[in-house]
N, C-alpha and C positions, 0 to 999 in steps of 0.2 A: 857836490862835484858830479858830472858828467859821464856815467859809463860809456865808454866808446863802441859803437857795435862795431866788432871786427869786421873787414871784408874777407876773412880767411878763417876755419872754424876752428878754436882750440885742441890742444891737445885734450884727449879723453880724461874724464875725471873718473877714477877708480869707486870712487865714494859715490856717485850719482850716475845712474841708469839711462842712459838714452835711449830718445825712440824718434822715427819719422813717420811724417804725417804728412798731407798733403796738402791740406789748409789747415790753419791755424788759426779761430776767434778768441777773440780777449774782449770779453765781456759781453756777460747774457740777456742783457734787455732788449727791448726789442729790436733796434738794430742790426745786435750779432744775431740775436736767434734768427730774423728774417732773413739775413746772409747765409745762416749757416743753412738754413730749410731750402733757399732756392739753388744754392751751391750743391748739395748733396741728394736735392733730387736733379738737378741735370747728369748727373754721374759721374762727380769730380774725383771720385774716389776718398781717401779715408779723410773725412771733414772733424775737425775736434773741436768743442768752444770750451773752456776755460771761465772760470767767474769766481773769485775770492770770496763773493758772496754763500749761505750754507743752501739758499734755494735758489735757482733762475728765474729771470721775469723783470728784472732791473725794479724800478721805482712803480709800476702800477701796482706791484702787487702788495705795496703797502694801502695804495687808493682805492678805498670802500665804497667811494661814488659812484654812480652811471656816470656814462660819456664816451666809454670808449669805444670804438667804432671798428667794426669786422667785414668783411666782405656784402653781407646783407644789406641793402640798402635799407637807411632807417636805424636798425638795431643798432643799439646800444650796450653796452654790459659794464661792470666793475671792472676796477683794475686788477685785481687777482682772477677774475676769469677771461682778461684781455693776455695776461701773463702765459696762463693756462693756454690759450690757445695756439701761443708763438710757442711754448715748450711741446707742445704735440706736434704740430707743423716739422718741428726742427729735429724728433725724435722718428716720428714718422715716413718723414725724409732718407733719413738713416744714418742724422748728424749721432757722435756722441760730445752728452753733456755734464762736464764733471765743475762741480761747484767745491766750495772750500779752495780752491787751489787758487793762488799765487803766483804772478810772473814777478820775480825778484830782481831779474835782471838780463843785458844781454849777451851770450857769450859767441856772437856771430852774427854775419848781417840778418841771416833767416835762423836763429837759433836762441832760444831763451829758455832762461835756469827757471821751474818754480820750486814751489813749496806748497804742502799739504800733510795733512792728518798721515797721510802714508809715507811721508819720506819725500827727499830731493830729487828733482827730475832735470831732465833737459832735453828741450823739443825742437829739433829742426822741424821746417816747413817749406815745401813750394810756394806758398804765398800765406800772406800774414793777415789778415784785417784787424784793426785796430776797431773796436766799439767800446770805449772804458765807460762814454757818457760826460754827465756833467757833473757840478754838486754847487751846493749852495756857501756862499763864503760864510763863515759863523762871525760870532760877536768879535773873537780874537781880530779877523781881518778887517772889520770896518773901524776898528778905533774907536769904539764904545766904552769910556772908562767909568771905573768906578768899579762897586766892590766884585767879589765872586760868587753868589747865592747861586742856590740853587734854586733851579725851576728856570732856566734860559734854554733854548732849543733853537735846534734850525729846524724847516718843516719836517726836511729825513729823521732826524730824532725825534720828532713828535710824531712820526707815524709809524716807525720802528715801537718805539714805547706804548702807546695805545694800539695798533694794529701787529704786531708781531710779538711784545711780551707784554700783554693783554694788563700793564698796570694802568693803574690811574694818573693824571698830572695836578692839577690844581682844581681852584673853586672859581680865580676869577683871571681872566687874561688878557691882554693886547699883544694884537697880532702887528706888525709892521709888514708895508705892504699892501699892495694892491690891486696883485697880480690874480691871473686866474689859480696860481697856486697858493694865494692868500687865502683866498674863500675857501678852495680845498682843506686848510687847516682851519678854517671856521667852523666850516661842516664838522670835521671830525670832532672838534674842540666841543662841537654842542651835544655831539653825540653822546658822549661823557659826562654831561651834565655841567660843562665849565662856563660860565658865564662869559660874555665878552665885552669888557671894557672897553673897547675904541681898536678898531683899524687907523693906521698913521701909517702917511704916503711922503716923501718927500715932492712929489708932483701933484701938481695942479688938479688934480681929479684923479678917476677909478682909472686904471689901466686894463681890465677885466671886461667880458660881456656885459650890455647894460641887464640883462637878466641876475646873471648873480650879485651884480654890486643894490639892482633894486628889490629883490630879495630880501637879502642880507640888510638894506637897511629901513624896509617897511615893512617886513614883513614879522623881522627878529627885532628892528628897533635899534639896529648897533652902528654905534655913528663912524661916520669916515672922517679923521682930520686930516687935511689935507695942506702941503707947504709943510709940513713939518719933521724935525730929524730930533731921532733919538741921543742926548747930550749924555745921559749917565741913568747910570745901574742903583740901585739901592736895594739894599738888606744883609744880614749878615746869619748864613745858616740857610733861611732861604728867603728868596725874591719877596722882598715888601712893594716895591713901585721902581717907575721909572720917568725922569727928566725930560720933557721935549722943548726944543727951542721952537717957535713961529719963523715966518720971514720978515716978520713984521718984528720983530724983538721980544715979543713976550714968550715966557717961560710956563710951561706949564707938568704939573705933578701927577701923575696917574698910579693909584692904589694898584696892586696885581702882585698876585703871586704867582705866574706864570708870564712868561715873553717868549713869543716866537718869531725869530729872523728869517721871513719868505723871501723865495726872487734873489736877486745879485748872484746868477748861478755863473760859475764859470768853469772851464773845459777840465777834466779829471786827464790834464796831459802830460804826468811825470812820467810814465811810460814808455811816450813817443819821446818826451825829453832826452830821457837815459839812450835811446837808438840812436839821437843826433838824427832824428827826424824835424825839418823845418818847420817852423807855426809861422802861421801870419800874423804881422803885427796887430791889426784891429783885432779877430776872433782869439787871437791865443790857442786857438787850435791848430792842429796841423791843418799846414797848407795843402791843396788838394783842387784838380784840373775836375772836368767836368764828369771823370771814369773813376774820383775819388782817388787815381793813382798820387799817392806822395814824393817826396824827393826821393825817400830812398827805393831803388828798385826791387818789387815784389810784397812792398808794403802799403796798403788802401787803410784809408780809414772814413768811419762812416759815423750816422748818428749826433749825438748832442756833443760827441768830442769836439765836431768842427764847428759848433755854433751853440752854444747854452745859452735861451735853452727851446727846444721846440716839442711840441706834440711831440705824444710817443709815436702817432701814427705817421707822422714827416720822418719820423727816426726809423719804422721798420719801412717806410719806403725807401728810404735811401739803404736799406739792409736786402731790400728786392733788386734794385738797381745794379748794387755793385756784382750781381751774379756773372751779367755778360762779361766785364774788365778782370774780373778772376778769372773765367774760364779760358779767356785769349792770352792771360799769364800761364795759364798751365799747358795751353799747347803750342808753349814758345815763340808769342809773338812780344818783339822786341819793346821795350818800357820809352812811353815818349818822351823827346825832349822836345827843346826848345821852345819851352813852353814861357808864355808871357804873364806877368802880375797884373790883378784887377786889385784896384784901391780905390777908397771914397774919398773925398775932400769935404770939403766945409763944416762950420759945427752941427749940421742937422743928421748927417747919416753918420752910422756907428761904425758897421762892417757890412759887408759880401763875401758870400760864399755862394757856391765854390768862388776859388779867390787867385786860382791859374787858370789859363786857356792855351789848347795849341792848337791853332789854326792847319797845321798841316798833319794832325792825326787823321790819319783816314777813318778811326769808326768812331768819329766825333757825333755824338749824336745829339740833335736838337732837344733844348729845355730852356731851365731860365735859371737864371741868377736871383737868388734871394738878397734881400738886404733888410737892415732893419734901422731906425730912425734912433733921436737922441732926446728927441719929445715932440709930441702929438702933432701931428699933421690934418688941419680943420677943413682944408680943402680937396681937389685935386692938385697935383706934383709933377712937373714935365723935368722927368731925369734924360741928362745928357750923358755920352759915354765917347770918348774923345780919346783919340790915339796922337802923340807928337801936337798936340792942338788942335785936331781933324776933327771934324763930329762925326764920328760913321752909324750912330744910330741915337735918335730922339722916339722918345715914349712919353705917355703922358700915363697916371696910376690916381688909381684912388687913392686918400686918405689914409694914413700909416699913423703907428702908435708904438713907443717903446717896449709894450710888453709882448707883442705879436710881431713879425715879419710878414706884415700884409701888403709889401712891397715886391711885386714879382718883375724881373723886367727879362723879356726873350732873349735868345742867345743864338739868335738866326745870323745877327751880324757876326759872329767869330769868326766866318771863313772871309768876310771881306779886310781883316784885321791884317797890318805887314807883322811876317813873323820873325822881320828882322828890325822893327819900329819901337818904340818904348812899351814903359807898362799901359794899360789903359786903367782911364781914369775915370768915374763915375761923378758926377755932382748934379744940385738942382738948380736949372737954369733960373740966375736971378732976374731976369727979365719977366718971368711969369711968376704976378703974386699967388701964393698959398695961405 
């Protein structure tokens, strides 16, 4: 059931301390940190983020790999020093960052109860950003039957378990998956000493840089099968193997005592749920115009909430971004409306984000619209974007892949959009093959 966020703030609870603040982040990875850093150094005054987590830094600072990417051009660093550096940024700023805590729930349209080590809170706010992120669906949600053993993980528990409480997992494993976060737990997996049984894709090939997937399998020799879906579990006590179907019909048995479920991430949005914050249909994320502003007025949200799952560093961009649409909330500039829905059609595209538009905001500012595919795209892609049946803007894109969002298309056309004409509509003109 649905908390209501009141439009009107309760009566005080004796039991629970109140304080106000003047932004409020919910959740510390690199989104919120990058909101709260750029928020708090223009001089928003008292900026707080919030993160149930015991340390900030979202998901990289379980990733022991290079990769992540900081201002220097070129450089590289780990995810616990990409962590590290959005927590300085955000501290240095002059955000404060309190971890363990809990938003439980809402007791007002800008008001939420949490919980922590210290006791029950409740925090108004001038404005809200929402960064909770993403997560990965586990075994429970994909309908994998069969027994309970142990040794199953999603990659966040296997990097929790190996990187944060330093145990061991197994000797031998298949990873599902074929994401760039599959390899991510391959790597780790080898780090450990754990052998790797086979990566298994339900799609046609690697979805991943051809760098890591040929790595991964000339280098280490760990085979990719591919077309395939995991049918069941086996072992009792712990993980003995597991069942794949082909698409071709055969059945095949793979030994392991460890399984990790990569990829299938989706938006961490019981949160926004509980505020009677709208999602879009496609993302499941809260829906959100091009300033991140939501339906409800004073609440943004940013990061992997609106789209699971991207780069951390797409995620502290859009945590840089949202600074200007904060700052214009807090010196009372009114919350737009009449704002129009973008949606995709046919079965090749998933979703778009952002996934409002409103042609008559005045500090609409030029970008693009992200989207991402439903499987591989071998060619180039001429997307049309159609209002009422109108074409108001054709683009042609390189080549897109479900695991990436390597589909960008401008958002120059917005202002020629009516802003009293339907939703617009996205599709791939079938007159051009791909």
């Amino acid at each position: 059931m649905n908390t209501p966020a009141h439009d009107h703030l309760p009566f005080s609870d004796p039991g629970r301390p109140a304080r106000t603040v003047d932004v409020l982040v919910i959740g510390a990875g690199p989104a919120g940190l990058a909101a709260a850093a750029g928020i708090a150094a223009a001089g928003a005054g008292t900026v707080e983020v919030i993160d149930r987590e015991d340390e900030a830094g979202g998901i990289p600072r379980h990733c022991l790999h290079q990769g992540f990417r900081v201002r220097e051009p070129g450089r590289r660093i780990s995810g616990p020093a990409y962590a590290r550096h959005w927590r300085e940024r955000a501290t240095t700023a002059g955000a404060t960052l309190r971890t363990g805590v809990t938003a439980t729930g809402w007791a007002g349209a800008l008001t939420l109860d949490t919980t922590s080590g210290l006791g029950l809170e409740r925090l108004t706010a001038r404005a809200i950003v929402l960064a909770t992120g993403a997560r990965e669906r586990p075994r429970t949600a994909r309908l994998v039957p069969g027994s309970r053993p142990a040794g199953v993980f999603t990659t966040g528990e296997l990097q929790q378990t190996i990187a944060t409480h330093r145990r061991p997992v197994g000797k031998r494993a298949v990873v599902i998956g074929a994401e760039p976060v599959s390899y991510s737990a391959v790597q780790l997996l080898r780090r450990t000493g754990t052998e790797i049984a086979a990566m298994v894709t339900d799609q046609p090939g690697r979805q991943a840089p051809w760098s890591a997937a040929t790595d991964a399998r000339l280098r280490h020799r760990i085979p990719l099968l591919t077309d395939a879906v995991v049918t069941g579990v086996r072992g009792r006590g712990r993980l003995t193997g597991v069942t794949l179907r082909h698409t071709d019909g055969r059945t095949t048995t793979l030994a392991c005592d460890t399984l990790v479920f990569t990829g299938d991430f989706i938006p961490d949005h019981e949160l926004a749920v509980r505020g009677e914050v709208a999602l879009d249909r496609d993302t499941r994320g809260p829906a959100v115009d091009m300033a991140f502003h939501t339906g409800r007025p004073g609440i943004f949200a940013v990061g992997n909430l609106l789209h699971a799952v991207e780069p951390a560093a797409t995620a502290a961009r859009e945590g840089v971004l949202v600074t200007g649409p904060v700052l214009r909330r807090l010196s009372g500039r009114p919350w737009p409306h009449g704002h129009l829905t973008v949606e995709v059609t046919g079965e090749t595209l998933r979703w778009v984000t952002p996934n409002r538009v409103t042609p008559a905001d005045p500090h609409l500012a030029p970008g693009t619209l992200t989207l991402r595919t439903a499987r591989p795209l071998a060619r180039r892609v001429t997307l049309l974007i159609s209002q009422d049946g109108h074409v108001v803007h054709r683009e042609r894109r390189l080549r897109g892949h479900p695991a990436n969002s390597s589909l960008h298309v401008s958002a120059d056309w917005i202002r020629r959009a009516d802003p009293s004409g339907g939703p617009i509509v996205i599709t791939m003109d079938p007159a051009i093959p791909w």
